[in-house]
C-alpha positions in Angstrom: 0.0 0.0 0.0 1.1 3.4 -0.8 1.6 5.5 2.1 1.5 8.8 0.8 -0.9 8.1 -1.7 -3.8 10.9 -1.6 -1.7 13.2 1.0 -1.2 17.0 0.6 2.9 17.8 0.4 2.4 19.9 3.3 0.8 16.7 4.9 4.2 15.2 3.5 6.7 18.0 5.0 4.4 18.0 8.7 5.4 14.6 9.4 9.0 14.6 7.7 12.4 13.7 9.1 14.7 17.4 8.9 18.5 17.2 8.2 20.4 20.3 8.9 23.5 20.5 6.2 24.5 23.7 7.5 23.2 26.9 8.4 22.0 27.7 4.9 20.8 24.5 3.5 18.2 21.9 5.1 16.5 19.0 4.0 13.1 17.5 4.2 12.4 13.8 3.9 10.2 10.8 4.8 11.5 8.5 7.6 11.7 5.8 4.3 13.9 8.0 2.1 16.0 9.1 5.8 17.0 5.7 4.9 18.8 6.0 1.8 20.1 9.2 3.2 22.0 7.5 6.0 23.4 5.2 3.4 25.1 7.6 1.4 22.9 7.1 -2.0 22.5 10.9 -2.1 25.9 12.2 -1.4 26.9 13.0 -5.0 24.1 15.0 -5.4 23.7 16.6 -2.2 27.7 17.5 -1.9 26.8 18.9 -5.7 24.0 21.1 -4.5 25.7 22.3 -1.4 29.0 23.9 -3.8 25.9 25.7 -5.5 24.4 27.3 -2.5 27.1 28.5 -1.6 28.3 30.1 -4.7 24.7 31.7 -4.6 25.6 32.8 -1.2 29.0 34.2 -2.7 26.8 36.8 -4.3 26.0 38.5 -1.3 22.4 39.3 -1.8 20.9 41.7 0.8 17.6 40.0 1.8 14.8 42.5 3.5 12.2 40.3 4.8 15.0 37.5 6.5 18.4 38.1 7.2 19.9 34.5 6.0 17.0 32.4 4.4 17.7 29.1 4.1 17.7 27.3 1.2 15.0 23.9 1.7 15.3 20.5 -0.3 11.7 18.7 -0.1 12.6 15.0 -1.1 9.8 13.1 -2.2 9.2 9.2 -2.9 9.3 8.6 -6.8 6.0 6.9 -6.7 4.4 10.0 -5.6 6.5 12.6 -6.9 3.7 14.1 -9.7 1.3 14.6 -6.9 3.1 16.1 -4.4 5.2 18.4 -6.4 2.1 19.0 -8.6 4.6 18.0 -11.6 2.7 18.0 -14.5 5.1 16.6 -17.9 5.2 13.0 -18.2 8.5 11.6 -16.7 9.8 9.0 -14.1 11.3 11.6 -11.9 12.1 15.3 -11.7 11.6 18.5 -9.4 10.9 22.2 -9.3 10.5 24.8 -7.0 7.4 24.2 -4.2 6.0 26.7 -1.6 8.0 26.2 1.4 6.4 25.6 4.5 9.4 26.5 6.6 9.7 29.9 8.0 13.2 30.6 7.8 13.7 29.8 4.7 12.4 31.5 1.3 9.4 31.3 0.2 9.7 28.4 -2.1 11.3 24.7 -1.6 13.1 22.8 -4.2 10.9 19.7 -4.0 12.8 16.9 -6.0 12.1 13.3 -6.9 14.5 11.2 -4.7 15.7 9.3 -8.6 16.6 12.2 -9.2 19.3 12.4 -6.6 20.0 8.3 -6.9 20.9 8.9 -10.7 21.8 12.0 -11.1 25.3 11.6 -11.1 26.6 13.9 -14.5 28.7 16.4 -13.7 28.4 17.7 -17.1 27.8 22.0 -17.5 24.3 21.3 -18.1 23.5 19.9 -15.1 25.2 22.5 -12.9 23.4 25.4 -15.0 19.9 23.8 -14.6 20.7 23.3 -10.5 21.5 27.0 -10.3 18.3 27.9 -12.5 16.0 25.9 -9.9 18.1 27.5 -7.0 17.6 30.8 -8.4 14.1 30.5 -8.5 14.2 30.1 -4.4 16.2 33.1 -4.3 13.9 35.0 -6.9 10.6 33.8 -4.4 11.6 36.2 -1.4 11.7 39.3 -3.7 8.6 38.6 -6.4 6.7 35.4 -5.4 3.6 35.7 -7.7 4.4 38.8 -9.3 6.1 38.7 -13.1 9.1 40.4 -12.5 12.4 39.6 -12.7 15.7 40.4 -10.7 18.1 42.8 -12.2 21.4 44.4 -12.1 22.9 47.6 -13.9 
């Protein structure tokens, strides 16, 4: 039986497992996929998408509404991934940004497949520009969340 079968993600993040990286970056998982954590089948990944946070955070962008938000990973079961992330495109895995339901972070999550993380393994340019693009959108949430608008710099 599916566990998380008909659940909201919020349902999903109020009874997660959270994993503090450091004080910038956090995750959010089920107590199944804490499993795989603990095992090291995300390391890769994770170690990946830690070097880009903090080349983010090497910008030095002044936040108004929270000094130091931090950025959230929602990891999801692949069986349930469409649903919870509300990921529309036919695939297998995937992820995208997600309102965040932690206050000290931004406003949105990165809510990812947890495939996605198991083989995802390419270092290749493409990958690290896409990662960046998703985290960017986090970053882009605090200032314009809803709004059509876009960050600039003269």
């Amino acid at each position: 039986m599916n566990k998380y079968k008909n659940i909201t993600l919020r349902e999903y993040i109020e009874n997660s497992e959270l994993i503090v990286i450091n004080s910038h970056f956090k995750i959010r998982l089920s107590k199944e996929l804490l499993k795989k954590y603990e095992n090291n089948l995300y390391k890769t990944e994770l170690d990946s998408l830690k070097k880009h946070i903090e080349k983010i955070n090497a910008l030095n962008i002044k936040y108004s509404a929270n000094a130091n938000p931090v950025f959230y990973l929602y990891i999801v079961p692949d069986s349930n991934f469409k649903e919870l992330l509300n990921f529309s495109r036919s695939s297998i895995c995937g992820g995208k940004p997600v309102i965040s339901f932690d206050l000290d972070g931004f406003n949105s999550s990165y809510g990812l497949s947890s495939n996605m993380l198991e083989n995802n393994t390419s270092s290749a340019i493409q990958e690290t520009v896409n990662t960046i693009h998703e985290l960017a959108h986090l970053v882009h949430s605090i200032f314009f969340l809803g709004v059509d608008r876009f960050i600039c710099s003269f």
